[in-house]
N, C-alpha and C positions, 0 to 999 in steps of 0.2 A: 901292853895295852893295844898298840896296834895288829896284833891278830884277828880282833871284832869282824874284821872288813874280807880278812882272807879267803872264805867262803864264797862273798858273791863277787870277788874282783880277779878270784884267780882263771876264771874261764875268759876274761876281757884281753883283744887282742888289737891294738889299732893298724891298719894297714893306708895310713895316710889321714892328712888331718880334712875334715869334714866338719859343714857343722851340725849334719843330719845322718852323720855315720850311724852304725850300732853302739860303736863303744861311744860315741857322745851320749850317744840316748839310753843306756843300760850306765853309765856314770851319772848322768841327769836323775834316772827313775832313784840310784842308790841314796845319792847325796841327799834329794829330797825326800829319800822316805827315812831317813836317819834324823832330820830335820824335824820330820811330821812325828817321829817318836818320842820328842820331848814338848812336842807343842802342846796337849791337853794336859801335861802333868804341870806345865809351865805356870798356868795360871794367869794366864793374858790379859782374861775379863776383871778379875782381880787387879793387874798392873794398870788397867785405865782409870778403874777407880782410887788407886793411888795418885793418878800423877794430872787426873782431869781427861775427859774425852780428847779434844783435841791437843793438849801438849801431847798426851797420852801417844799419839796417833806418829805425832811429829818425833816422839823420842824413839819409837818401834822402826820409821824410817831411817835414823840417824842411826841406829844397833844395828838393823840389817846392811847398811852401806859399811861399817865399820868389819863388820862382819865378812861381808865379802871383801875389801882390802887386806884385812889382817892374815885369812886364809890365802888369799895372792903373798902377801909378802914374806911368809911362812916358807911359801916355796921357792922365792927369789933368795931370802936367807940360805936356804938347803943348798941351793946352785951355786952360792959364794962359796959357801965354806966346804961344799962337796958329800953331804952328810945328806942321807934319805930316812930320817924320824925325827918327829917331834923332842924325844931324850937326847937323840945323839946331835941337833942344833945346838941344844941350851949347853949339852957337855962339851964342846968345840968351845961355845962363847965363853960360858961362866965356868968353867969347871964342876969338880964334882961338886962343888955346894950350890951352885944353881938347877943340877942337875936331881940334889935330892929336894931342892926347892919343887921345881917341875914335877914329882913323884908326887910330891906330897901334897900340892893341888890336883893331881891325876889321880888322887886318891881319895882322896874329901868332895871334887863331885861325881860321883858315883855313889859314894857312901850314901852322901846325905842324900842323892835323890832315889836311894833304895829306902832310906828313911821313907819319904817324902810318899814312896810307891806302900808302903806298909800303912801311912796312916790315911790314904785314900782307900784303899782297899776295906779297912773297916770302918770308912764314913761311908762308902758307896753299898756295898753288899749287902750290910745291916741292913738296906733301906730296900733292897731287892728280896731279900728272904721275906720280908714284912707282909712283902705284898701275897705272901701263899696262906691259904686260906690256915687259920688255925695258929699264927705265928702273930705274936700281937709286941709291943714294945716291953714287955718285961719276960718273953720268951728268949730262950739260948741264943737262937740265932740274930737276937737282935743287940745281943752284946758286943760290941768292936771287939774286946780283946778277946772273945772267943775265936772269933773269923777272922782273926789277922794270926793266931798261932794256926788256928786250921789247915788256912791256905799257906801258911808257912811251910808245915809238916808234910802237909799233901801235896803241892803243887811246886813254888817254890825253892825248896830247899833241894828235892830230889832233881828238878829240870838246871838247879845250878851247880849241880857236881860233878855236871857233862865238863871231862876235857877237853874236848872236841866242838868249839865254839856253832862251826859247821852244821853241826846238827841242831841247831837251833833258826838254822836262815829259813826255812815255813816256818814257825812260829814269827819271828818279825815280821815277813811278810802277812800274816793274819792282823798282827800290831796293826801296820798301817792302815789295813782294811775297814779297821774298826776303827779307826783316828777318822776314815772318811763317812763314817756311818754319824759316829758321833758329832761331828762338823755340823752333817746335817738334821739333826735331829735339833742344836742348842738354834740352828737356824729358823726352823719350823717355829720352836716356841719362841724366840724373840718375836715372830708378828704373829699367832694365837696367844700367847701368855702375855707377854709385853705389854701392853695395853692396860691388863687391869693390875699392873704394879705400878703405885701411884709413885712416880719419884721423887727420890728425895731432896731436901733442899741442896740449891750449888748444884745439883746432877750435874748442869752442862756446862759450867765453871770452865773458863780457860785451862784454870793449873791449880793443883791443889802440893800442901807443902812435903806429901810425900814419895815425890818425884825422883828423888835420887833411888830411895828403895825400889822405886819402879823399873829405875834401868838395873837395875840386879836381878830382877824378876824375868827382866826383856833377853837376858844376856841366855841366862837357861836355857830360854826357846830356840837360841841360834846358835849354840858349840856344837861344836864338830869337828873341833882343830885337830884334835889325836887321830884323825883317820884321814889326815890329808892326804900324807905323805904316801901313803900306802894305794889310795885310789891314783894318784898323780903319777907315782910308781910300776902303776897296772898299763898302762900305755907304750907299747912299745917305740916310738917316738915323741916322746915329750919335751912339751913347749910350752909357754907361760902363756902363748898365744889360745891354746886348745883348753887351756886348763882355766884360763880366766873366763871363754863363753862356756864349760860346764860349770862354774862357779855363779856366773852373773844369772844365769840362766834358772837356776836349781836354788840360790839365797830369794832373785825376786819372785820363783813362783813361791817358795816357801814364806814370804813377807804377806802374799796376797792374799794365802790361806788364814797367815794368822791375823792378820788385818780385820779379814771375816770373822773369825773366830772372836776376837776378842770384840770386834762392835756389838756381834750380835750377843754377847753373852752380858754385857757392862748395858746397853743400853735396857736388857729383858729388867732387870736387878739396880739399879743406877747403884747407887749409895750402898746398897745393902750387899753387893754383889762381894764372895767366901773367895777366900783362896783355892777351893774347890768349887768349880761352877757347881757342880750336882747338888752340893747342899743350899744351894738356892730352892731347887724344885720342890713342890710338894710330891707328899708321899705318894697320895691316891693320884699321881699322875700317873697312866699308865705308859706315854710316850718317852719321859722322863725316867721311867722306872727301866724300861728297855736301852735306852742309853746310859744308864749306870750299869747294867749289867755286861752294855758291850765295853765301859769305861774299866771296870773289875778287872774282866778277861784281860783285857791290851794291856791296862797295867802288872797281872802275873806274868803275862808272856814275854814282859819288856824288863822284869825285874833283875832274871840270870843273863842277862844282857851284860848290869851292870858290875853283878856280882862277880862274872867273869874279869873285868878292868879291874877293880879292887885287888882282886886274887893275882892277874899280872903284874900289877906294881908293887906289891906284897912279896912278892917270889923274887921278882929284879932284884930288889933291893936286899932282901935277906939272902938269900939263896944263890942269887947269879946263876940259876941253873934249873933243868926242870926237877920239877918238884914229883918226891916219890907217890904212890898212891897212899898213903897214910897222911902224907904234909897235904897233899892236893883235900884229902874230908876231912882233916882238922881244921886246915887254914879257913878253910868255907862254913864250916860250921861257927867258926869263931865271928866268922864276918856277918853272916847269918842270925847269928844269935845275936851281939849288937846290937843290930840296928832293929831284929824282931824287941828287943828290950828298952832301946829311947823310944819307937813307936808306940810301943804300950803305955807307955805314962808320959806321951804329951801326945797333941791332938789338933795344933792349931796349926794347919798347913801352910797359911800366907807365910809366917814368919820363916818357916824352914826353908822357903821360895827364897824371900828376901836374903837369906846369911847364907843358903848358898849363889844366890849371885853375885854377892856382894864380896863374898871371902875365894871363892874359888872360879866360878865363870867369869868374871872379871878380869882377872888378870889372866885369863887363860887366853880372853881374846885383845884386850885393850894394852896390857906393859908387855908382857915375855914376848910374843913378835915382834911388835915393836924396838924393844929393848935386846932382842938377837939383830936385827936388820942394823943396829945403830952403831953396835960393837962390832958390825964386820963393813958398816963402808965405809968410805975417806968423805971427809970434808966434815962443816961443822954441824952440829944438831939443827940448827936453826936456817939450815940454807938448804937450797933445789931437793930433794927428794927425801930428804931428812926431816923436812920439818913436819909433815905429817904424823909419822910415826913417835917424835918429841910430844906432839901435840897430844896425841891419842896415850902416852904413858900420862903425860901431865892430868887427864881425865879423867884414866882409869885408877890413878889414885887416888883422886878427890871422888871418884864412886865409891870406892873401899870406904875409905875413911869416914865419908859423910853419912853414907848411905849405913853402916856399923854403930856408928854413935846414934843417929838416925832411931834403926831399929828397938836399939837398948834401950833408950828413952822415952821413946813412943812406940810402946808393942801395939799391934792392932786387935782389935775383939775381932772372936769366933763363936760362930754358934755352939758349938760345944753337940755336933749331934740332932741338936733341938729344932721341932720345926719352926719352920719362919711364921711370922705371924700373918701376913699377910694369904696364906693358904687357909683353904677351908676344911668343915668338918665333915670325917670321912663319909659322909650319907651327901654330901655335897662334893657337885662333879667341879675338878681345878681347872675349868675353863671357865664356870658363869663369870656371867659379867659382875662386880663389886657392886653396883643397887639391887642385882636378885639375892647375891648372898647378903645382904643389910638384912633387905626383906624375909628373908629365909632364918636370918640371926632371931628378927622380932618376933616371928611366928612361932620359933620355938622356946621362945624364955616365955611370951605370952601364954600358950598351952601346956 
């Protein structure tokens, strides 16, 4: 799994520590665009309306501080016990059964948020084909499970059977590009659209009861832990000192982004606001319809990303070796075809959000650092530098556990596809104001 990184960290050289060197600011630009690659898939806007505006705000604060500790303390674990990866810490602490614990959540999120990229891509695109003249809602392309085998076939499946991760570093860089397009674009409509979405009741509620789901949601947006070791590694003199300001640096500008991101998307939508912002918009929106088509793009680009990480934990573990070129387009077709087959027959993105933050980013940032730091210092859990890291396993299990039973219990509705009610009919522009569309409704029932 840590290969991802080797592409753009291997030209990085530090020649003294700075806080405005190149290698600060080319580890800055990495870490935050790695960040900014799961912020739209994350579903932020979504996690406010779970957990209420401001708790909401306050809990996105409290993930990203955790966030930035747990990735510090990740690398002060590495320096006790003398180990440079994520596997080989947990293999040192736990042995090999923590070791295949660690795999087996370095496997489940990626999976699931390859899931997570397949059933966006056919709530998004669908809504983008629509818009070409001649293509109406009962047409091919506006079938999801059309366009998520398509883009599978097409895009997909062939850009994820590169060995050679490398060749994919402009294609993520395009990802981010269009992470900043689409930023601006849910911006623009929070203050043009916004306005004539009456919100719903409680909108501005302190806290609503599904808050824990929420920080599973949150957790998504901010892993990054499997690529520490290896940017931290890229430095030819490293220190916990250089590596904590590209750390604080790179988590709080990526907090401020999603901060943005999530206000403006939860306040356009209150109540109503999808696991998938896009399926908030109307169709005939054409600003909305140009931001799902750059949301499409980002998320193929960003797919063989993951598919890659899958395939490395995959090979680790069965194989301990590289994989021939038959095992490397079996393995991926099998990983491939999965996850192309739960996306086809389920569709409600919030929940996939939720059970993978909840089952796998979770413990990837809140117990297993923690719980490596605690089995390699002296003194007791509860005392000087320990206690944090007690504190943070003791949370991240009651995120697990709560936030799972949580889920099961109270699934959330999804539109299923459907437009929102609040958009108008297509011969009506999805800007008027809601007393011209009333009046626009009367005139045409009347005639």
């Amino acid at each position: 799994m840590h290969y991802s990184t080797k592409h753009f960290t291997s030209r990085i050289k530090w020649h003294g520590v700075f806080f405005f060197s190149s290698a600060f600011i080319y580890l800055f630009i990495y870490l935050l665009t790695y960040l900014l690659t799961y912020l739209l898939i994350s579903g932020l806007p979504y996690a406010l309306n779970q957990a209420g505006l401001p708790l909401g705000l306050l809990l996105l604060i409290v993930v990203a501080c955790i966030t930035d500790y747990s990735i510090i303390l990740l690398i002060k674990g590495g320096n006790i016990s003398g180990t440079n990866s994520y596997q080989s810490l947990v293999h040192s602490t736990f042995g090999f059964p923590g070791y295949l614990i660690l795999s087996g959540l370095q496997f489940l999120y990626p999976f699931i948020a390859m899931i997570s990229y397949n059933i966006t891509t056919g709530d998004t695109l669908t809504k983008v084909f629509q818009r070409i003249p001649g293509v109406g809602p009962d047409h091919i392309l506006a079938e999801r499970h059309f366009v998520i085998l398509v883009s599978t076939i097409l895009f997909t499946l062939p850009l994820s059977l590169y060995r050679n991760i490398g060749r994919l570093g402009k294609v993520s860089f395009l990802s981010m590009v269009l992470t900043l397009v689409i930023l601006i674009v849910v911006i623009i409509r929070a203050a043009t659209f916004g306005p004539q979405v009456v919100p719903t009741e409680n909108a501005w509620a302190f806290a609503k009861w599904n808050a824990i789901q929420a920080v599973g949601v949150m957790s998504f947006a901010f892993i990054c832990h499997h690529n520490s070791f290896l940017m931290y590694g890229s430095l030819e003199q490293p220190t916990l000192t250089s590596w904590s300001r590209v750390t604080h640096v790179s988590v709080g500008s990526a907090f401020i982004v999603s901060a943005a991101f999530a206000v403006a998307g939860y306040t356009t939508f209150t109540g109503y606001t999808q696991g998938d912002i896009f399926e908030n918009y109307c169709r005939n929106d054409n600003l909305a319809t140009f931001g799902r088509f750059c949301f499409g793009l980002s998320i193929i680009t960003t797919f063989p990303l993951e598919c890659f990480v899958t395939r490395e934990v995959v090979s680790n573990i069965i194989c301990s070796r590289d994989l021939s070129k038959a095992e490397h387009v079996g393995i991926t077709l099998l990983i491939v075809s999965v996850c192309t087959a739960i996306s086809l027959a389920y569709d409600c993105l919030g929940v996939v959000l939720e059970l993978n933050g909840v089952l796998s980013a979770t413990p990837l940032i809140f117990i297993i650092p923690s719980a490596c730091f605690l089995k390699l210092s002296s003194g007791r859990w509860f005392q000087g530098e320990n206690l944090i890291p007690t504190i943070l396993i003791v949370i991240g299990l009651f995120v697990m556990v709560t936030g799972l039973t949580m889920t099961g219990l109270y699934p959330q509705d999804c539109s299923h596809g459907m437009e929102m009610f609040y958009c108008a009919d297509a011969n009506v522009s999805s800007t008027a104001p809601p007393v011209l569309l009333h009046w626009c409704n009367l005139y045409i029932i009347n005639t």
